[in-house]
MDAnalysis code that builds the backbone (N, CA, C; Angstrom):
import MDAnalysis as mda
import numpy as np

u = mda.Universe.empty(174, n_residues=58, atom_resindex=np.repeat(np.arange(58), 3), trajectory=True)
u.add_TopologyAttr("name", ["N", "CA", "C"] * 58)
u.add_TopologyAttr("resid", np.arange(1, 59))
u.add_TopologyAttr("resname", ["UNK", "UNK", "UNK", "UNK", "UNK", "UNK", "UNK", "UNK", "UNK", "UNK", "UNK", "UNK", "UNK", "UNK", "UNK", "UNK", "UNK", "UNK", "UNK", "UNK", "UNK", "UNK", "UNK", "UNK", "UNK", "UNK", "UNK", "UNK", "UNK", "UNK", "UNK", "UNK", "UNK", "UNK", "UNK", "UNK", "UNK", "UNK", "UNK", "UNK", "UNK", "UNK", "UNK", "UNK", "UNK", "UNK", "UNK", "UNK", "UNK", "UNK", "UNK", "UNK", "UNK", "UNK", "UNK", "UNK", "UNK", "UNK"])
u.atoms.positions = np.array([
    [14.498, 0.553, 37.674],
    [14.107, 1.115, 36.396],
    [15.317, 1.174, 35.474],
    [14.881, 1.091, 34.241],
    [16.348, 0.765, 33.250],
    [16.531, 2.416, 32.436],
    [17.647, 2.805, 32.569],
    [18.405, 3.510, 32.434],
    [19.566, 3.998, 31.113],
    [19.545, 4.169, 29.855],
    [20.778, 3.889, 29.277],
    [21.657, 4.636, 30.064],
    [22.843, 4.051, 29.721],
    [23.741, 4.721, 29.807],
    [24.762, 5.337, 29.311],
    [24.111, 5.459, 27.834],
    [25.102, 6.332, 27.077],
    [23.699, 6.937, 26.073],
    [24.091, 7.663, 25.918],
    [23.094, 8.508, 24.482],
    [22.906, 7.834, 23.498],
    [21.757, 8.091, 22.450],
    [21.816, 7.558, 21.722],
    [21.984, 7.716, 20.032],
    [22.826, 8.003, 19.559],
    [23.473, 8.264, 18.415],
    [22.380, 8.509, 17.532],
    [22.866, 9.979, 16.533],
    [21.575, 9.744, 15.264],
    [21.462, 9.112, 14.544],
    [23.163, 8.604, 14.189],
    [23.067, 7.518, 13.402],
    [22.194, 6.012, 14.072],
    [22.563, 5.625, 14.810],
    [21.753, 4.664, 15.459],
    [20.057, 4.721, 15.866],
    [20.000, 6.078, 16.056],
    [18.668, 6.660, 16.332],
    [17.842, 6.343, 14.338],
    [18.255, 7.317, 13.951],
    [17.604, 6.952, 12.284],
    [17.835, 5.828, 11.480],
    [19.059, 4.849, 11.710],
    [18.804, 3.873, 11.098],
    [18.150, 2.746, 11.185],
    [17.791, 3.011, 12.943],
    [16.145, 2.197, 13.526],
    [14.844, 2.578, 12.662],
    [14.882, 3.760, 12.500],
    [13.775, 4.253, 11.911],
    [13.745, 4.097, 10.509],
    [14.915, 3.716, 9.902],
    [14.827, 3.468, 8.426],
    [13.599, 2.676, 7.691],
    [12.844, 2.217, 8.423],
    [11.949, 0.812, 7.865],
    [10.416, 1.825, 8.181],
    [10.381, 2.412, 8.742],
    [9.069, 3.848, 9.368],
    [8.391, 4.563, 8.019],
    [8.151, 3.679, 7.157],
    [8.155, 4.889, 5.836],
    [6.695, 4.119, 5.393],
    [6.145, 4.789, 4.357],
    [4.355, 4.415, 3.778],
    [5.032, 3.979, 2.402],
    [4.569, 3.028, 1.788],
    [4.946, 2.459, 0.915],
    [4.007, 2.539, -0.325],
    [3.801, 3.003, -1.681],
    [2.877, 2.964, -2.226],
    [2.124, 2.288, -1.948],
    [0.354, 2.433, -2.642],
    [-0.173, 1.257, -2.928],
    [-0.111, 0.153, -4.657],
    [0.112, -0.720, -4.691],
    [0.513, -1.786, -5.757],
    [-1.165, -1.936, -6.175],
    [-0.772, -0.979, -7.280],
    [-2.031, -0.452, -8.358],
    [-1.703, -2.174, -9.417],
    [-2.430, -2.606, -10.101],
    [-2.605, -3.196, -11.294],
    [-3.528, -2.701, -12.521],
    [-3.519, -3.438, -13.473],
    [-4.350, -3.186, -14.731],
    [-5.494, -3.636, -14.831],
    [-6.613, -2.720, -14.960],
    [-7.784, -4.092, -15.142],
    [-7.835, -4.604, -16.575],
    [-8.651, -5.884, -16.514],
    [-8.521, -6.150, -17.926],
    [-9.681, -6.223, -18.554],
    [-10.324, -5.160, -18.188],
    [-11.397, -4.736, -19.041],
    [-10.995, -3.449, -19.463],
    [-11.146, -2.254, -18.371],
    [-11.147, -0.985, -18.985],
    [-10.061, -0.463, -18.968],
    [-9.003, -1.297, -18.474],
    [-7.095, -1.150, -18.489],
    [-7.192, 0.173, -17.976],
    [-7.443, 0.288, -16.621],
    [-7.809, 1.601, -16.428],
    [-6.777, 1.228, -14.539],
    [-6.036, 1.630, -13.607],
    [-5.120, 1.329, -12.671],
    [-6.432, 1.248, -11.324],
    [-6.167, -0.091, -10.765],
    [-7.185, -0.375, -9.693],
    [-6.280, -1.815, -8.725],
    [-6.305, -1.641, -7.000],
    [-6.105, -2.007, -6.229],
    [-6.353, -3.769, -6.698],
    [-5.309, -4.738, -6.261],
    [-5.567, -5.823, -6.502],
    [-6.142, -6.761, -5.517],
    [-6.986, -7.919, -6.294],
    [-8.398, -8.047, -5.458],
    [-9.364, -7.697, -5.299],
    [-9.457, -6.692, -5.734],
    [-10.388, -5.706, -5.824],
    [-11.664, -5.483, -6.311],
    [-13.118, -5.033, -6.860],
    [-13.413, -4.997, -7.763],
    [-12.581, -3.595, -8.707],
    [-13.110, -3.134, -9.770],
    [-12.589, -2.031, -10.732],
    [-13.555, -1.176, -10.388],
    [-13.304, -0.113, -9.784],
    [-13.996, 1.528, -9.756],
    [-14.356, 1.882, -10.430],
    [-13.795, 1.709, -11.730],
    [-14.311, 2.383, -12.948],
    [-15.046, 1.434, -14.135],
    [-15.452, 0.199, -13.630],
    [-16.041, -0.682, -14.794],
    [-16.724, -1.811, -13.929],
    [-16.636, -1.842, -12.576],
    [-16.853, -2.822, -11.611],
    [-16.632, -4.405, -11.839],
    [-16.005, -4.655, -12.883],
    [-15.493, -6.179, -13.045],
    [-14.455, -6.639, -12.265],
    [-14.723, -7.743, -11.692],
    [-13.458, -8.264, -10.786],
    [-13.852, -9.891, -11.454],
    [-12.591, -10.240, -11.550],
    [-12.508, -12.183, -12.454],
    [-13.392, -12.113, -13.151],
    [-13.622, -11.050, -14.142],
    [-14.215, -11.389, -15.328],
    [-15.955, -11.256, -15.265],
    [-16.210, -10.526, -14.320],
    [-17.939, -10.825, -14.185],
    [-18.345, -9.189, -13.450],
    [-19.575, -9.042, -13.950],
    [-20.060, -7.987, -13.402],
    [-20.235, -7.482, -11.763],
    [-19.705, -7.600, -11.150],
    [-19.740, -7.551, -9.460],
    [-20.432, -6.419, -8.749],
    [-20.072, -5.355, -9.681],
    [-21.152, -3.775, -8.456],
    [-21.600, -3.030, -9.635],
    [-22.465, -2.518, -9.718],
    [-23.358, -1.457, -10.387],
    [-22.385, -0.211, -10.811],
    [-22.244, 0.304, -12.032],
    [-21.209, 1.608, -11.936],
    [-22.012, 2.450, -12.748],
    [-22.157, 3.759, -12.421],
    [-22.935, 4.752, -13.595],
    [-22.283, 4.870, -14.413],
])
């Protein structure tokens, strides 16, 4: 069984972990109701995605 054999430093310990983090999500503009929505997406608030009506919105 493997063993270190020396401790392992915080510095070495946290700068492994440096990359461990949630990264926003990369909002865009729609270009209908210029209103901030996930890209690819349809629009939540106007349901247009490439220019065309795609989902029903009240």
């Amino acid at each position: 069984m493997a063993v270190p054999k020396r401790k392992t430093s915080k510095a070495k310990r946290d700068s492994r972990r440096s990359h461990h983090k949630l990264t926003a999500p990369n909002l865009t503009e729609c270009p209908q109701c210029h209103q901030p929505k996930l890209p690819h997406h349809a629009c939540p608030n106007c349901g247009y995605y490439k220019g065309r009506q795609a989902i029903e919105v009240e």
